[in-house]
NUROLO-905552 format. One record per atom (N, C-alpha, C): residue in three letters; residue number from 1; x, y, z; atom name. Coordinates in steps of 0.001 Angstrom, whole numbers, plus 500000, padded with zeros to 6 digits. Layout:
BEGIN
ALA:NUM:X:Y:Z:CA
...
//
This chain:
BEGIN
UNK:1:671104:606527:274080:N
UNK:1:670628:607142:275305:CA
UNK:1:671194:606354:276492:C
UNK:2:671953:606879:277538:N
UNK:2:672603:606402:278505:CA
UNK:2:671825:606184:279745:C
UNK:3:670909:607637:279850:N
UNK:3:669990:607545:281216:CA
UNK:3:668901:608254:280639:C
UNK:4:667830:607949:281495:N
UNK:4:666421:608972:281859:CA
UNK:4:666091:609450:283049:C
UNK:5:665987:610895:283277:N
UNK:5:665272:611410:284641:CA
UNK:5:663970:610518:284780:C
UNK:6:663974:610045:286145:N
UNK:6:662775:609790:285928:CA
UNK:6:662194:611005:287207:C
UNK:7:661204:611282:286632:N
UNK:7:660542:612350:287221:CA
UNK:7:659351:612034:288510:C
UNK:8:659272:610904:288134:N
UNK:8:658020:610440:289382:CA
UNK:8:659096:610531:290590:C
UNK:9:660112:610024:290591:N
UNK:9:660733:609546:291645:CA
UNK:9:661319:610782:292305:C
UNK:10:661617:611581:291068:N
UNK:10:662068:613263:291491:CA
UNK:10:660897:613978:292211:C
UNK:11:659786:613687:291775:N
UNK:11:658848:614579:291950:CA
UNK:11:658143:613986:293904:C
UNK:12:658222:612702:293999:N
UNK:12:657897:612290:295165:CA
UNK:12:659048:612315:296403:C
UNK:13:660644:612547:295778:N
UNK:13:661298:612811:296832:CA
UNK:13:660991:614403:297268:C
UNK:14:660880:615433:295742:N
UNK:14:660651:616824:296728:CA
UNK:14:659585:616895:297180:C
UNK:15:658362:616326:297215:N
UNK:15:657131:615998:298121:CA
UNK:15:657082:615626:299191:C
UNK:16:658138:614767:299721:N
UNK:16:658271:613724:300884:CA
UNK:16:659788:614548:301567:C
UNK:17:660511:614567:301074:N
UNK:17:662086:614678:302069:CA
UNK:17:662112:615826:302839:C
UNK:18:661223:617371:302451:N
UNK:18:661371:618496:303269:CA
UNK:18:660274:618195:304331:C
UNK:19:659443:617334:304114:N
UNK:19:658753:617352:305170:CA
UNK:19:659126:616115:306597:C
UNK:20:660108:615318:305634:N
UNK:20:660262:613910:306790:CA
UNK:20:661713:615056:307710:C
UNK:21:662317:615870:306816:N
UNK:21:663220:616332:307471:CA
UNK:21:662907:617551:308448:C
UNK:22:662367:617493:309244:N
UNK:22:661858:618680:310374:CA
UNK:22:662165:620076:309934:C
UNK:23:663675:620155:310138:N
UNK:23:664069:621662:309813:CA
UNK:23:664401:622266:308482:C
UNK:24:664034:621346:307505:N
UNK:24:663411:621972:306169:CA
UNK:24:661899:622117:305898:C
UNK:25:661343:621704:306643:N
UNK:25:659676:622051:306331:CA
UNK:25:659126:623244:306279:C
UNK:26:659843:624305:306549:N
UNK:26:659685:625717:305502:CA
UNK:26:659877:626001:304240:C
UNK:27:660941:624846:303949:N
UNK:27:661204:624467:302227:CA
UNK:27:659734:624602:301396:C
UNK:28:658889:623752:302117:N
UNK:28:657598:622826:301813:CA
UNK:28:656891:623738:300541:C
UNK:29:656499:625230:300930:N
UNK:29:656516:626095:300385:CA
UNK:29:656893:626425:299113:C
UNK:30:658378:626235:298573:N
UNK:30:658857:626295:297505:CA
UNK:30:658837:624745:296726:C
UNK:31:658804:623550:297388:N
UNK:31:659050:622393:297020:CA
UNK:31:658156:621836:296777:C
UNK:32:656602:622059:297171:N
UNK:32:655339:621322:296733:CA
UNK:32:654892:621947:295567:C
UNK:33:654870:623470:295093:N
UNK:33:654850:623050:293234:CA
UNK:33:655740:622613:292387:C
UNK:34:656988:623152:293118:N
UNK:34:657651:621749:292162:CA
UNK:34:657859:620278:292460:C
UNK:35:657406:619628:292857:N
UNK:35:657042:618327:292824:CA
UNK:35:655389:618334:292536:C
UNK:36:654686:618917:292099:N
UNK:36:653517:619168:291286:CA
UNK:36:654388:619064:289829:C
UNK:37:654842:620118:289654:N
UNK:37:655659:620652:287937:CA
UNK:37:656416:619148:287659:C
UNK:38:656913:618377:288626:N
UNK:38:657869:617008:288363:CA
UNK:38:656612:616264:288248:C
UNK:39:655999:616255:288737:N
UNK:39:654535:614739:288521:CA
UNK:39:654081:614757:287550:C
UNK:40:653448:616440:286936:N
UNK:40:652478:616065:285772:CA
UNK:40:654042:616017:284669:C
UNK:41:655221:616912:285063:N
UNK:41:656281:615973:283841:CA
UNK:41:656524:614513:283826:C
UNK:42:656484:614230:284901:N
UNK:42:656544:612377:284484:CA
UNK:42:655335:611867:283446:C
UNK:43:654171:612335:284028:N
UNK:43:653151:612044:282766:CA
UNK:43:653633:612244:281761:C
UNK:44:654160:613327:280929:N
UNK:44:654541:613213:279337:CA
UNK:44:655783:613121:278777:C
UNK:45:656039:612702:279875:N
UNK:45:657716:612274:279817:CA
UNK:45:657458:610483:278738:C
UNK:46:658356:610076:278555:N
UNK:46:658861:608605:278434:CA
UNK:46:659307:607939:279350:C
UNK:47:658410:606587:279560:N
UNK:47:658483:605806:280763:CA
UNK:47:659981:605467:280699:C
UNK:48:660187:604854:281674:N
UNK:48:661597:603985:282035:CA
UNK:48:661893:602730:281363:C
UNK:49:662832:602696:280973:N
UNK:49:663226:601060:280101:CA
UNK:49:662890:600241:280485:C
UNK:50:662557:599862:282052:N
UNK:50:661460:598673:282351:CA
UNK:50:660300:599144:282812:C
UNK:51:659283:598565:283243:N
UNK:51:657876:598967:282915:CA
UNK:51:657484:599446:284472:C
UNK:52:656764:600478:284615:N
UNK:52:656916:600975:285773:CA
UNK:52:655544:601644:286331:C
UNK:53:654982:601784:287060:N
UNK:53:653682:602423:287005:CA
UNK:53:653608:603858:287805:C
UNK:54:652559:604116:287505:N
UNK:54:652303:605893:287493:CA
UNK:54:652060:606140:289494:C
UNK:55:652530:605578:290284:N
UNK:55:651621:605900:291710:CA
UNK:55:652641:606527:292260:C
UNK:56:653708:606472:292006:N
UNK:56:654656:607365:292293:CA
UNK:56:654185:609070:292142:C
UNK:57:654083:609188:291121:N
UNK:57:653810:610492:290425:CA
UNK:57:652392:610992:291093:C
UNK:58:651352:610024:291198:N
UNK:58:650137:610355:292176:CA
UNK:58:650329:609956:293540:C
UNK:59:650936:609709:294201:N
UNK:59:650848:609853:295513:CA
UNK:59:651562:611298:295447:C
UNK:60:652637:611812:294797:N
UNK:60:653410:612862:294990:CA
UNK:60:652386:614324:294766:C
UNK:61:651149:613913:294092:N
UNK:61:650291:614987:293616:CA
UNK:61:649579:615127:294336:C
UNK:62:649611:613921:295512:N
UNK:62:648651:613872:296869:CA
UNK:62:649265:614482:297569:C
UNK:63:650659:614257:297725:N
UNK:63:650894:614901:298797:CA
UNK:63:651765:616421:299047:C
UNK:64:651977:616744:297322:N
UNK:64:652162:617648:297494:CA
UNK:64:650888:618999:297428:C
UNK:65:649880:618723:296989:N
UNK:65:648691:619269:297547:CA
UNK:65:648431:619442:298551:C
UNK:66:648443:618690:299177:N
UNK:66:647449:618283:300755:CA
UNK:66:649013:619296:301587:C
UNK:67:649949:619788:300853:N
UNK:67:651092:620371:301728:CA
UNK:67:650512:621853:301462:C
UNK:68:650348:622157:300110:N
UNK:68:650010:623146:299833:CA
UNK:68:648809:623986:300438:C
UNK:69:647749:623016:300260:N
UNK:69:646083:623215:301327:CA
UNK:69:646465:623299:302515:C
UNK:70:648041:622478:303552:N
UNK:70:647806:623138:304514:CA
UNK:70:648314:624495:304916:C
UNK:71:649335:624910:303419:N
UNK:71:649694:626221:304287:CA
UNK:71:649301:626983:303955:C
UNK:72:647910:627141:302915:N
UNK:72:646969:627606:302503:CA
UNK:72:646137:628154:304100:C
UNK:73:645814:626768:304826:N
UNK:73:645363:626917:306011:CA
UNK:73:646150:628028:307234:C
UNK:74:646983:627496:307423:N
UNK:74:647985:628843:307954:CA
UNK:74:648096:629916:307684:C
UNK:75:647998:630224:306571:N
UNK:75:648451:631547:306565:CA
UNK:75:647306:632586:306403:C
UNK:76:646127:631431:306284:N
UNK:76:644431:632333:306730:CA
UNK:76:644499:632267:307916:C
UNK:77:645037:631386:309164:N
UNK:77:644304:632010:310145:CA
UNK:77:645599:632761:310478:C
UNK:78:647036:632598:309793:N
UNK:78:647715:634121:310789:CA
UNK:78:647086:635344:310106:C
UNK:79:646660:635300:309426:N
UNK:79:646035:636309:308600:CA
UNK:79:645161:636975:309476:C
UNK:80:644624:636172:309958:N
UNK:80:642991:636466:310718:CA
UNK:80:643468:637082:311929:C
UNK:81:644556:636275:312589:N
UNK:81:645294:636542:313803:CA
UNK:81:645957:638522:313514:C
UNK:82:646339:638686:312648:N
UNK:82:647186:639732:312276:CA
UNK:82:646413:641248:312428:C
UNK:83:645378:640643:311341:N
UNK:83:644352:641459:311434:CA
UNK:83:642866:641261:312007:C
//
């Protein structure tokens, strides 16, 4: 075996980079379940050849939630706004 994805690190850059980058934060949308789908895969994945811990993968589940809840929030009140 040459390499391993590691998935925490995958899963917390698509959590973090569309949103630090301004004019992808419409991405956010498509990119916070998958960096959900990358976190809980790091869980049953196989760790990394040196020893590494899991906060990667949970901060990424933090924050790709808390992205999700907010556009959860948005799009009730354009909702409300609409109609």
């Amino acid at each position: 075996e040459n390499h391993r994805m590691l998935f925490d690190d995958a899963a917390l850059s698509t959590a973090v980079l569309p949103i630090v980058m301004i004019f992808t934060i419409f991405f956010t949308f498509i990119t916070a379940p998958l960096a959900i789908f990358f976190a809980i895969r790091s869980f049953k994945a196989p760790g990394s050849i040196l020893p590494r811990t899991r906060i990667r993968a949970w901060l990424a589940l933090v924050i790709a939630g808390a992205t999700l809840a907010l556009w959860g929030v948005f799009l009730n009140k354009a909702s409300k706004e609409i109609w």
